[in-house]
N, C-alpha and C positions, 0 to 999 in steps of 0.2 A: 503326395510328393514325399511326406516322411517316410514312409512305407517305402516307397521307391529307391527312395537313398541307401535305406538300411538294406533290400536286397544287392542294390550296384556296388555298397561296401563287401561285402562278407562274402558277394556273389554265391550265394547257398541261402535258397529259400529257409530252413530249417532253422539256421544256427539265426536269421532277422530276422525268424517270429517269438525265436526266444528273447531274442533283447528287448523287440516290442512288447511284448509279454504278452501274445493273440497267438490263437490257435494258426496253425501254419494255412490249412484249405481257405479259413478268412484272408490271409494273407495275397495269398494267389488270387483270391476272388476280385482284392482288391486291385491287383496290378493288372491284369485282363481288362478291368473294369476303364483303368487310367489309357490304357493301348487303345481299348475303344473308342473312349471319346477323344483322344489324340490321332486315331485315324493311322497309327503308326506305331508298328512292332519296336520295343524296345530291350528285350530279353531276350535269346537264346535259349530256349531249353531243351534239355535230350536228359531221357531216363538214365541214362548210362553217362555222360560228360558233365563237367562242370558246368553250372550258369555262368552264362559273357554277356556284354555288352553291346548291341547293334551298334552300327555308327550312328546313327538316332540317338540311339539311348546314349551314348558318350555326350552327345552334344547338347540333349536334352537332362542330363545328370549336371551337366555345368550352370546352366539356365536356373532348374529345380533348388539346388544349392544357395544361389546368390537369391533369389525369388523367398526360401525358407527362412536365410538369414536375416532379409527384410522385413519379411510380416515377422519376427520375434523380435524386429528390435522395435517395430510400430508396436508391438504388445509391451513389452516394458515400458516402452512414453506412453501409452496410457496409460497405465497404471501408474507413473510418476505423477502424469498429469489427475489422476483420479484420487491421489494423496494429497495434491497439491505439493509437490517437489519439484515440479516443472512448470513453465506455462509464463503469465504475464501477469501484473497489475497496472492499471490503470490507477494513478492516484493525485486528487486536487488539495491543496491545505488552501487556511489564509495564512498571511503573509508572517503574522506572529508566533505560528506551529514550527515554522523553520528558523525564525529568530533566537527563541527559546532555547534551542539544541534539541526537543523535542522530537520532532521529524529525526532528525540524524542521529538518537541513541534508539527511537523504534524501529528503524529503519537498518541499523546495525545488527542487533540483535534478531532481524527475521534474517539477515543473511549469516548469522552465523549457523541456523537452523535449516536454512531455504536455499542454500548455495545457487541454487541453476533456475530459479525464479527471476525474472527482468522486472525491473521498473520504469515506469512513467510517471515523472513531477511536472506536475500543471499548476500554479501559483492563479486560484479564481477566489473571489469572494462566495459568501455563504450562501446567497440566494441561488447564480448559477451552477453550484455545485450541487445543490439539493434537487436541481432541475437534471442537471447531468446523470447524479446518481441513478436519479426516477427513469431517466430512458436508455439507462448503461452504456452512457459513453463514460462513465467513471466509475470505477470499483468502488473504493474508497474514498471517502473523503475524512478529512480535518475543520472542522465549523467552528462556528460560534452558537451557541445554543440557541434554540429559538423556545416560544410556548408552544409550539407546534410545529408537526413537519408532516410531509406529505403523505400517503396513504402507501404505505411498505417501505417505509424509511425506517430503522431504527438506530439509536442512536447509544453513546455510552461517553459521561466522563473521561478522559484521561491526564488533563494536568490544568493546574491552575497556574494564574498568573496575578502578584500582589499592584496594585497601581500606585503610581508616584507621580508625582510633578514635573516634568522637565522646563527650564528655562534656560536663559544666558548665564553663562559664566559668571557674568560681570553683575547677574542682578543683586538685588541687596538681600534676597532670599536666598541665593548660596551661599551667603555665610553660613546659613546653619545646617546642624548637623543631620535639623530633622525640623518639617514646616508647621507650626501650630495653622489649625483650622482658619482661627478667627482674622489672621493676616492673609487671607487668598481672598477676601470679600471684597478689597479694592481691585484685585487684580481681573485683567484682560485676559479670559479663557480664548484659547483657538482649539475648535471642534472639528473634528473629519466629519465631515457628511454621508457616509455613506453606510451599507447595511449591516457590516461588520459591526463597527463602533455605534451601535442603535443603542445598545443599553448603557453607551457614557452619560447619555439624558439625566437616565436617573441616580446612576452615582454622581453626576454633581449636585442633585435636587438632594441626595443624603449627606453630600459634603457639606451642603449648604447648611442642613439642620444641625449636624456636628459645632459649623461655626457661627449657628447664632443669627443667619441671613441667608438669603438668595444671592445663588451663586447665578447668572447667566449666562452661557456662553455667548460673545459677543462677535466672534468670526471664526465662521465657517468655512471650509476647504474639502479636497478632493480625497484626502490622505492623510496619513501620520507622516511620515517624510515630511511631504509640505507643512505640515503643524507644527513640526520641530525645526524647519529652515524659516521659520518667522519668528518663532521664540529665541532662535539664534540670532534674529536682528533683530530681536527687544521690541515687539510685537505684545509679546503678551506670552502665557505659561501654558505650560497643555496636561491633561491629565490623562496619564498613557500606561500600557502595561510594562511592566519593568522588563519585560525583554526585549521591548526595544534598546534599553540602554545599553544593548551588546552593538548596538549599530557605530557607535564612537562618531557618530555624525557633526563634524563641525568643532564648535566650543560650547558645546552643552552639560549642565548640570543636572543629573537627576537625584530626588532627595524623595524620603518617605515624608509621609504626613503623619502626625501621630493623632491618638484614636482614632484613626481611618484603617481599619482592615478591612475595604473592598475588595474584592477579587475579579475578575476575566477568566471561565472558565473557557477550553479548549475542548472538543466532544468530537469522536469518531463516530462516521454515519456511513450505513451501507444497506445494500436492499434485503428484507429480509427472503424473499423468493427464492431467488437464484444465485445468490454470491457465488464465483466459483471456489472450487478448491483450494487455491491459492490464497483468493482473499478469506477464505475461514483459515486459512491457515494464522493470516497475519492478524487475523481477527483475535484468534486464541491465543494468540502472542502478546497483543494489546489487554485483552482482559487478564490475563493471567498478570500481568505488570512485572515481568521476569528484567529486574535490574534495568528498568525502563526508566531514568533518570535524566528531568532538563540539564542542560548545561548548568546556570543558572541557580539549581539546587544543590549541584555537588560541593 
């Protein structure tokens, strides 16, 4: 069809096998070749007059054009999409990767590079996200670390989170500016139950050594939300990542502990097989930590 055009342009065999830069008889070879399997004359030629255009060939030169313009602009999205410039991600956090600011300065910074890339925010915990990833209904995820993860999962740090106390306004622990250890040993912990918050276990079995006794949590719940609307009705305190406290949920107090520097670390998980393009793209975004900054931390 190139071939084609470039003689219906110039209508002179000669002068479109120069611009194609092919010997001219390959030229003709080819255009005989196209009539044939088209079953239908679309040239004119006479030794002695110009090359014209059949009524065919006019109709079939309009066709070839739009047909040309098509497969080149499918061959550029591939290749966008083969950069990863184009395409989709699929992506799950838990609920503290978007609390944070996290999610939304990584997520910023792959569109100032990724412009024509789509996203998808799925809000799962860490277990069905690492089930997702493993059967690619999810590019990316946002987790909670585990000791292990599933067979072509890998994973990578990208932001920590310090934990604090929240309680009531009104407790006698907001007064201060900052909670000594050894005064949370009376107090009534409220725990989320579920897979996310697994390792608050053991930071409170460290808080406990900190202040001198066992700390137990004494009620358990579905969530942090719920954890923090029972310590807003003087239930008891929770021991939470500090970015929930962007939540301004209620009448809550959040305050650090001092010598408590535990942390909640935040980890990007994706398959290491097949990521597509897109997700390496976002991948190399993430690892490179290009002015990737929580809320939080600014």
């Amino acid at each position: 069809m190139r071939y084609f055009l470039a003689v219906a342009e110039h209508l002179h065999f000669g002068q479109a096998a120069d611009r194609l830069h092919v010997a001219q008889s390959a030229l003709s070879t080819q255009i005989a070749g196209l009539e044939t399997d088209l079953g239908v004359r679309l040239l004119n030629r006479a030794k002695r007059s110009a090359v014209t255009l059949t009524d065919a060939g006019r109709r079939f030169e309009i066709e070839a054009r739009s047909a040309l313009q098509q497969m080149n602009r499918a061959e550029r999205i591939g290749r966008l999409l083969g950069r990863g410039e184009l395409g989709h991600i699929d992506i799950a956090y838990v609920a503290s990767a978007a609390l944070s600011g996290y999610l939304a300065a990584a997520l910023r910074s792959f569109r100032s590079v990724r412009p024509d890339v789509s996203v998808r925010l799925t809000t799962m915990d860490t277990p069905r996200q690492l089930s997702a990833i493993a059967d690619g209904s999810v590019d990316i995820g946002f987790v909670r670390p585990r000791p292990a993860y599933p067979s072509g999962i890998a994973t990578h740090i990208v932001h920590r989170d310090r934990l604090m106390i929240a309680m009531a306004h009104d407790h006698p622990l907001a007064l201060c500016e900052t909670v000594k250890p050894s005064r949370l040993l009376a107090e009534t912990f409220v725990i989320p139950d579920f897979q996310e918050a697994a390792g608050l276990t053991e930071d409170l079995a460290r808080l406990g050594e900190i202040a001198g006794g066992a700390i137990v949590p004494a009620m358990s719940v579905g969530d942090f939300v719920t954890a923090l609307s029972l310590a807003e009705a003087g239930y008891g305190v929770v021991l939470i990542p500090s970015s929930y406290s962007r939540l301004n949920l209620g009448r809550i107090a959040y305050r650090d502990i001092e010598d408590f520097d535990e942390e909640v670390s935040l980890a990007v998980a994706w398959r290491t097989a097949d990521a597509t393009p897109a997700a390496r793209a976002l991948l190399d975004i993430l690892s490179a930590g290009r002015q990737i900054r929580a809320a939080d931390e600014e």
